[in-house]
C-alpha positions as CSV (number, residue, x, y, z in Angstrom):
1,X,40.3,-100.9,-0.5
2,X,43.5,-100.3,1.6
3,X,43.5,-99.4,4.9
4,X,45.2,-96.7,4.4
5,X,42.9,-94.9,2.0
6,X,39.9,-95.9,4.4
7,X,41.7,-93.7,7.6
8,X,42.5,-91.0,5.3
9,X,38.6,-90.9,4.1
10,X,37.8,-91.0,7.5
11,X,40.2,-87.9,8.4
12,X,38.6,-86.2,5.7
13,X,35.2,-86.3,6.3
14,X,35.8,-85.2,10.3
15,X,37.7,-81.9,9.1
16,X,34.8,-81.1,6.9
17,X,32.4,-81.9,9.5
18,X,34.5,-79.8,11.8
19,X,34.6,-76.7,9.3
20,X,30.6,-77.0,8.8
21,X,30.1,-76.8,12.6
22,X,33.0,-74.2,13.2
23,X,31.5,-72.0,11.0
24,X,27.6,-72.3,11.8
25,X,28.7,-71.8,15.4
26,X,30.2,-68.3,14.3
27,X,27.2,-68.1,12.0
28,X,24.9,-68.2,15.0
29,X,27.2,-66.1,17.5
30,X,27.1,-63.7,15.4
31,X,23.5,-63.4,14.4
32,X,22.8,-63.6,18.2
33,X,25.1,-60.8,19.5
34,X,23.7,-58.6,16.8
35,X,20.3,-59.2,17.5
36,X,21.0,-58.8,21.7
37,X,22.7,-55.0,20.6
38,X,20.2,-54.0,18.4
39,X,17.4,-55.1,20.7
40,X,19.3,-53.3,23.6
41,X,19.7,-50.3,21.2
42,X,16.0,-50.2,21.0
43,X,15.0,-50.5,24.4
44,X,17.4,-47.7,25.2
45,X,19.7,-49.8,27.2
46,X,22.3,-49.3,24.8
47,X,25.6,-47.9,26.6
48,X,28.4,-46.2,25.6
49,X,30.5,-49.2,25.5
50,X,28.4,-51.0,23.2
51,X,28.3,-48.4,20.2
52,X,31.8,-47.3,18.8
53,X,32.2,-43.3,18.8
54,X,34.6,-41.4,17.1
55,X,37.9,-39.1,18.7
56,X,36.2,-36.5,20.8
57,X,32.8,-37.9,21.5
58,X,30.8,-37.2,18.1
59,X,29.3,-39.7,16.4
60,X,30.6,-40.3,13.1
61,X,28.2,-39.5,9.3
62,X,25.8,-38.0,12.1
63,X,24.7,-33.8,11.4
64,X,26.8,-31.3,13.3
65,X,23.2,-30.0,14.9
66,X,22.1,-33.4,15.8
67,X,25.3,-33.9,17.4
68,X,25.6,-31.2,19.2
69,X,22.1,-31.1,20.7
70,X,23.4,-34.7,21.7
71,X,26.5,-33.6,22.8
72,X,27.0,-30.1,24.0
73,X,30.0,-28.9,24.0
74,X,32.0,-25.5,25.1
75,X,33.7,-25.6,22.1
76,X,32.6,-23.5,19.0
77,X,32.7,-24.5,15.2
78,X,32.9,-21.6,12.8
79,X,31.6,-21.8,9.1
80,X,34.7,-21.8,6.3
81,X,33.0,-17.9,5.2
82,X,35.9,-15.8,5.1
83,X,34.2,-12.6,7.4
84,X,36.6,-9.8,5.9
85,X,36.1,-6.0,5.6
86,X,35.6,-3.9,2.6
87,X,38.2,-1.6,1.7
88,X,37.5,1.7,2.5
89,X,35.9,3.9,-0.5
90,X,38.0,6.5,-2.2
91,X,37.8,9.3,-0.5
92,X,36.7,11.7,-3.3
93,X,34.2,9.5,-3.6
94,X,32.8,9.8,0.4
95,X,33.4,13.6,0.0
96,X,31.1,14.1,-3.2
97,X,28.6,11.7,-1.5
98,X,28.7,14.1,2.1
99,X,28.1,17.3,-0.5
100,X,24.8,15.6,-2.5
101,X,23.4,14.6,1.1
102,X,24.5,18.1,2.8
103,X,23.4,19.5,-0.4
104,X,19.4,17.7,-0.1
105,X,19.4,18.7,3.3
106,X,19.8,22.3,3.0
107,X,17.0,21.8,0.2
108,X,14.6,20.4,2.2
109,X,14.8,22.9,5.0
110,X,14.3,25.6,2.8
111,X,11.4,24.2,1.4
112,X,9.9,23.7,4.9
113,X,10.7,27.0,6.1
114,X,8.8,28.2,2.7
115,X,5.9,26.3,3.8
116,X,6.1,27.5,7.5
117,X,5.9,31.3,6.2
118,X,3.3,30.9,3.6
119,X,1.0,29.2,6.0
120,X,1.6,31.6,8.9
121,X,1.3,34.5,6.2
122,X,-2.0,32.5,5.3
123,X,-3.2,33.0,8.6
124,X,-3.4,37.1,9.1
125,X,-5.9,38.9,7.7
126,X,-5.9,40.8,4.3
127,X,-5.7,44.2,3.8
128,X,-9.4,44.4,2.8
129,X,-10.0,42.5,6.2
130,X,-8.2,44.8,7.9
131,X,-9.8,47.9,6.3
132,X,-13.8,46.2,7.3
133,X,-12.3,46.0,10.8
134,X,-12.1,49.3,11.8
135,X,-14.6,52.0,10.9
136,X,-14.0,56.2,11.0
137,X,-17.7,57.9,11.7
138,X,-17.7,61.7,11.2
139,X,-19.7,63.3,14.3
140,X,-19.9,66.5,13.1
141,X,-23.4,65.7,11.5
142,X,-25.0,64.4,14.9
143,X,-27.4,66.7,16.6
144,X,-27.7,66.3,20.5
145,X,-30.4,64.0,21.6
146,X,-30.3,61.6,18.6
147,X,-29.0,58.3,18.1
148,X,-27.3,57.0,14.7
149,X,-26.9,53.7,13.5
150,X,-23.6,52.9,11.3
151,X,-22.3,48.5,10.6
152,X,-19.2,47.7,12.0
153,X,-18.3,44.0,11.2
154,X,-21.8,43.0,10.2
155,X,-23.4,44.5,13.5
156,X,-25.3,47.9,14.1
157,X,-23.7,50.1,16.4
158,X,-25.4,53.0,17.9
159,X,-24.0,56.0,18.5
160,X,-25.6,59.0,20.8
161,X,-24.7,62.3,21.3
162,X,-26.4,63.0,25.0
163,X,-27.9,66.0,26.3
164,X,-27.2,67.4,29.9
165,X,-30.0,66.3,31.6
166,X,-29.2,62.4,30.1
167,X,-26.1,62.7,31.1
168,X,-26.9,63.4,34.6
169,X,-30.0,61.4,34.5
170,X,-27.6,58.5,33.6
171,X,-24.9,59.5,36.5
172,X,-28.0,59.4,39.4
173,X,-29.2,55.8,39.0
174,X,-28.8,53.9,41.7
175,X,-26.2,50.9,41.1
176,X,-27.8,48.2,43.3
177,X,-30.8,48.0,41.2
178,X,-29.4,47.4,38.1
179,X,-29.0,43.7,37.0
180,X,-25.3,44.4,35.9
181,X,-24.2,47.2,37.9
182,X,-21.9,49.5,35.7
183,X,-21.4,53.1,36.3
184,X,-22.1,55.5,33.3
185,X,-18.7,56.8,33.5
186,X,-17.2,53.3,33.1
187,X,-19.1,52.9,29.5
188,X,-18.1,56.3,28.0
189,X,-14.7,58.0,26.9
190,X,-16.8,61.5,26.4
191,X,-19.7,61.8,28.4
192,X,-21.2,63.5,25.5
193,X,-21.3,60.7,23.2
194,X,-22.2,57.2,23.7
195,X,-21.2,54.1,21.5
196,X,-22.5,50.7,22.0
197,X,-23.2,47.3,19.8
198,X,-27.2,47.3,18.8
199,X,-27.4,43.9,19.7
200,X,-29.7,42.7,22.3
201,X,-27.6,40.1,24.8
202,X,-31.1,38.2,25.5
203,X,-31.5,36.5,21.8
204,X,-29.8,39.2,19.3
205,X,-32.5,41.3,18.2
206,X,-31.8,44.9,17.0
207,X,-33.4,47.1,19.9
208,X,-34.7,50.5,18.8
209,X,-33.5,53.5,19.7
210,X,-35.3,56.5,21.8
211,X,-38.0,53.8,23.3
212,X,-38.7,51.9,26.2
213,X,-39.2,53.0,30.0
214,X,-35.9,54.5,30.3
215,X,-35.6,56.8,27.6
216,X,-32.5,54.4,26.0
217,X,-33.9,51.5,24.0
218,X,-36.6,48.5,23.8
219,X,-36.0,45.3,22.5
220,X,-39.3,44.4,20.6
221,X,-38.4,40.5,20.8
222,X,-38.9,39.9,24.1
223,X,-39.3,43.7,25.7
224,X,-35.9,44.2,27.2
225,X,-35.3,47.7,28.2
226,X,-32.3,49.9,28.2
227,X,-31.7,52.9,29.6
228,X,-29.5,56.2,28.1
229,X,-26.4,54.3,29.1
230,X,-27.0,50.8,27.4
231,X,-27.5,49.5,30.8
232,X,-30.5,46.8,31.1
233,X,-33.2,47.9,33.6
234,X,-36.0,45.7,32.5
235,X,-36.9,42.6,30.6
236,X,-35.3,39.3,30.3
237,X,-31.6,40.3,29.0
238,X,-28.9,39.1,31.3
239,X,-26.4,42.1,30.3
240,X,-25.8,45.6,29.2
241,X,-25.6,46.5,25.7
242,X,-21.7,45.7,24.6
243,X,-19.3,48.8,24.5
244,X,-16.9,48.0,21.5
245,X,-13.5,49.3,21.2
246,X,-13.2,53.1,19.9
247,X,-11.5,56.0,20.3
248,X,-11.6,59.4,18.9
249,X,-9.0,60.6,16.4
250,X,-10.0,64.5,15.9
251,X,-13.1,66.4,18.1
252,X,-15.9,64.9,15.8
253,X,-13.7,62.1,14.3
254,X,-14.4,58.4,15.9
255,X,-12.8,55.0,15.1
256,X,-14.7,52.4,15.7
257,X,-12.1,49.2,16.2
């Protein structure tokens, strides 16, 4: 073989040799600096320098909320929604819907209004209630010394025309010895007559008339006694016989209520 061809063998085979170790140096730089960032990524000592960021510090292919809970920022980024107004209604339009609401209002208070006077209507009495609670008595029939008995909104009331001598008899009693000290005079419109609920104010027994210690009436319940003014004297009622309210409408007309 020449000499010649033998040198340019030899030339040859070093430039290969040279390429192979050229590039599995770069191989193995490479592989190496890769590996020291992406271990240094992972340990967190990763710094700004060695990660590439994009113009104004946001990382690139990276969610806007990510990056800005990574990078907060004074600056604010609006959505592309175009925020525009309505054109206003036609105004025939607005005014026909102000009449149908104007319009249900007035409605609606007239209906409560209706309901406000039929239940305050609702509430006062009837003419027939009205009628039970009074009661005209003709007197005219009453002989003196005798007690009637007439019902006046389900209760007996008791009504005595008074001689002289009760009427004085009832006028000298002394006050500090009744157990609810009234005056006779105090009890009666006309000393002549006397009007009083038959109730007893112990336990609500009817007392009878003309009986008892006192010449008025006895309680047979529990022997309360009354005298000729419907004042208790005796027995285990608290108070006098009621007084309801009457007045007289002729000389032997009385209305009772």
């Amino acid at each position: 073989m020449p000499v010649i061809g033998c040198i340019e063998l030899i030339a040859i085979g070093k430039m290969k040799i040279g390429i192979e170790i050229r590039g599995l140096t770069s191989f193995m730089g490479g592989k190496l600096i890769g590996g020291t960032v992406a271990l240094l990524a992972i340990i967190g000592f990763a710094t700004e320098n060695l990660v590439p960021k994009a113009e104004h510090g946001i990382i690139p292919d990276v969610p806007a909320t990510v990056a800005a809970i990574k990078n907060p920022s004074s600056k604010i980024t609006y959505d592309e929604y175009n925020h525009e107004r309505y054109p206003p209604g036609d105004p025939s339009k607005r005014a026909f819907a102000y009449f149908v609401l104007t319009g249900g209002r007035f409605v609606y208070a007239s209906l409560v209004r209706l309901l406000v006077l039929k239940f305050v209507l609702s509430m006062s009495a009837s003419k027939d209630v009205l009628a039970l609670a009074s009661l005209e008595v003709d007197l005219s029939s009453i002989e003196p010394g005798t007690t009637v008995t007439v019902k006046w909104r389900g209760k007996p009331v008791f009504i005595r025309r008074r001689t002289d001598d009760d009427i004085k008899l009832a006028n000298s009693v002394d006050l500090g010895s009744l157990r609810d000290p009234q005056k006779d005079e105090e009890r009666v419109k006309d000393p002549e007559w006397l009007v009083v609920i038959g109730v007893c104010t112990h336990l609500g027994c009817i007392p009878l008339p003309n009986a008892g210690d006192y010449g008025g009436w006895f309680c047979p319940c529990h022997g309360s006694h009354y005298d000729i003014s419907g004042r208790i004297r005796k027995g285990p009622a608290p108070y006098n016989l009621e007084v309801p309210t009457y007045s007289f409408l002729e000389e032997n007309k009385l209305l009772i209520g």
